[in-house]
N, C-alpha and C positions, 0 to 999 in steps of 0.2 A: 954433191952439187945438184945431183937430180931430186932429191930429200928438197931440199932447198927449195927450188923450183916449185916441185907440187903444192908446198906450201904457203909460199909465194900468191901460188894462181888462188888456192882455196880460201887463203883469205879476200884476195880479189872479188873474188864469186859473193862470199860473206859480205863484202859490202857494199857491192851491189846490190843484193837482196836486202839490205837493211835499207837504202836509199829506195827501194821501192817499197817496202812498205810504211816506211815514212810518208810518205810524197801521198801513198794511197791515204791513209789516215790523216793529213795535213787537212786541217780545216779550210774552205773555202769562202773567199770574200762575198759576203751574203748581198752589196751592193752590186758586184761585176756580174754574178752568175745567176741570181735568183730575181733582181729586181727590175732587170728591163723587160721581164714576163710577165709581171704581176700587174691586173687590172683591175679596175671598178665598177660594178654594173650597176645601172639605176636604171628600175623596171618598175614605174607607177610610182608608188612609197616605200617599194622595197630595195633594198641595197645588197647587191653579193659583193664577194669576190670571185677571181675568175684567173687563169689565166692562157696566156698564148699559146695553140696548143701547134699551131702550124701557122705559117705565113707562106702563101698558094701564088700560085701569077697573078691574080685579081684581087684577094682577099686575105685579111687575115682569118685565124677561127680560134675563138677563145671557145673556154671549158667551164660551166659554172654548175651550178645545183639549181637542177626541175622546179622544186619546191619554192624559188625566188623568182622564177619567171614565167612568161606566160608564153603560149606558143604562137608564132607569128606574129608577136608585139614589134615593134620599135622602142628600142633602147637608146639610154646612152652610155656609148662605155669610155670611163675617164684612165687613158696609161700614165706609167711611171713618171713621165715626164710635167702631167698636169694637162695635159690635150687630155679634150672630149670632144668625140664626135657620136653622130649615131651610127647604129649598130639593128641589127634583126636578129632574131632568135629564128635559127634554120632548123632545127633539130630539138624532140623536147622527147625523153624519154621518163614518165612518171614512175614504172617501174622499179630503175635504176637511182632515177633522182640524178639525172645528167640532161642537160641540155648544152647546145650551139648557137654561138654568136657569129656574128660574121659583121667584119666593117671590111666599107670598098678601100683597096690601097686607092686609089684614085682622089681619095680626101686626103691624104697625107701627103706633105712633101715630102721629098728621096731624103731628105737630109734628117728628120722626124722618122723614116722609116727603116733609115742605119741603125738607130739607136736600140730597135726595137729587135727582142731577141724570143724565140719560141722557147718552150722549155727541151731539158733534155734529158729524154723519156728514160726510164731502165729497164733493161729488159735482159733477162725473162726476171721476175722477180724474186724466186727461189734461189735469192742467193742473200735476200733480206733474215735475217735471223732472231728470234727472241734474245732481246737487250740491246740489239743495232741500236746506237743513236739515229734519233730521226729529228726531223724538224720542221713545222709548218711556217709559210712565209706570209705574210699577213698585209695587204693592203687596206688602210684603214681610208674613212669617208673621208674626212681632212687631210688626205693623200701623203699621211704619213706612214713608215714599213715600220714592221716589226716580225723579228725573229723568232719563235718560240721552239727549244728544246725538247725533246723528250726521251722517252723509249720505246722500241718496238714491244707489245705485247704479248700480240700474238698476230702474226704475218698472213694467219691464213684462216678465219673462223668464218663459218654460215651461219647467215641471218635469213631466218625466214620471209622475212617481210621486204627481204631484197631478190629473195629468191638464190642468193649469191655469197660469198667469197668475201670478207669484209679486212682491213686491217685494225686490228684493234693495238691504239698505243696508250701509255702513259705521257700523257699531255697535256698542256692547260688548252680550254677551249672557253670561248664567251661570245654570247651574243655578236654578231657583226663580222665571224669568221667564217661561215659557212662558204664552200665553194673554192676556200682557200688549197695552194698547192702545199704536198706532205712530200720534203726532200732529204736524201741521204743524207752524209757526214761532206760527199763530194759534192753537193748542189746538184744532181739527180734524181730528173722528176717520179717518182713511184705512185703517185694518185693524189685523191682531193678530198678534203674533208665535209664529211657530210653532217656529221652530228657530232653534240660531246656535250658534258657534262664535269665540270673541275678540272679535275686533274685525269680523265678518262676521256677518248674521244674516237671517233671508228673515221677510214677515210677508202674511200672505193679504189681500188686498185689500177693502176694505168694500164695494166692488159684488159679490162673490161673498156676502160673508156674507148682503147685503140681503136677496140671493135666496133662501138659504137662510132665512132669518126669514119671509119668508112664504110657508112652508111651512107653518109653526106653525099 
């Protein structure tokens, strides 16, 4: 009877651990989890992506790429929803190729700023691995999303010219992505795409960004 029993419990154990690591590898809805963070900067004639990196008592703060903005400019940044308002660029690190936006909650009604959701960050990252699925979430100017696949390449390589830690993934990347968020398998934000070329693309790490946000 006791045989019995342990057996019993052992399989129990067994399938609970098999319902969490399902659950953990279950794909997640790329419209619920990644796209009320996803924005659009327009900065002069240039166009990023960008997205939500905190929403503060007074402000929201988006995240986008140095290289598309200018410091102390007025923007406008267009959310998920088709709202554009303007926006300022509080933070420009050329170094890094990160800069800060900021719009006042004060332009948005409560009910427009339900909707809106920051990303959610992961940390520490060392837990990313060469081959992780990854994925960058793409806000296009016609404010329509798109998903893209990939693979992590390499989690953790320095680039001189960053001075830094880069991710390097197997990814499609094209004109109009840049600044875009680079998310787990679970819609967790790990960093932002800076550059890329085909099917190859590098994305700054969200432990660099963090630091740079509070700065702010």
């Amino acid at each position: 009877m006791k045989r019995k029993w342990i057996i019993f419990l052992s399989l129990q154990i067994l399938l609970i651990a098999w319902i969490a690591v399902m659950w953990f590898f279950m794909p997640v809805s790329d419209k619920e989890i990644m796209y009320p963070s996803m924005t659009g900067i327009i900065d002069g004639s240039h166009y990023a992506n960008g997205s939500i990196y905190a929403i503060e008592k007074e402000r929201i703060i988006i995240v986008s790429t140095a290289h598309l903005l200018t410091r102390g400019n007025g923007v406008t940044v267009t959310f998920f929803d088709g709202t554009s308002l303007p926006g300022r660029v509080v933070y420009f690190s050329s170094e890094h190729d990160v800069g800060f936006v900021e719009v006042s909650k004060e332009q948005i009604t409560k009910e427009a700023l339900e909707k809106l959701k920051p990303v959610r960050r992961r940390f520490p990252l060392s837990f990313i691995r060469e081959g992780d699925t990854m994925q960058y979430a793409v806000f296009h100017e016609d404010h329509t999303f798109r998903c893209i696949q990939g693979t992590v390449g390499n989690p953790s390589f320095y680039v001189e010219e960053f001075k830094d830690f880069l991710i390097y993934n197997y990814c499609e990347a094209y004109p109009g992505m840049s600044g875009c968020g680079m998310f787990d398998q679970k819609g967790h934000y790990c960093g932002m795409l800076i550059g890329g070329y085909d099917n190859e693309s590098a994305a700054l790490s969200v432990e660099l960004i963090e630091q740079l946000y509070k700065k702010l």
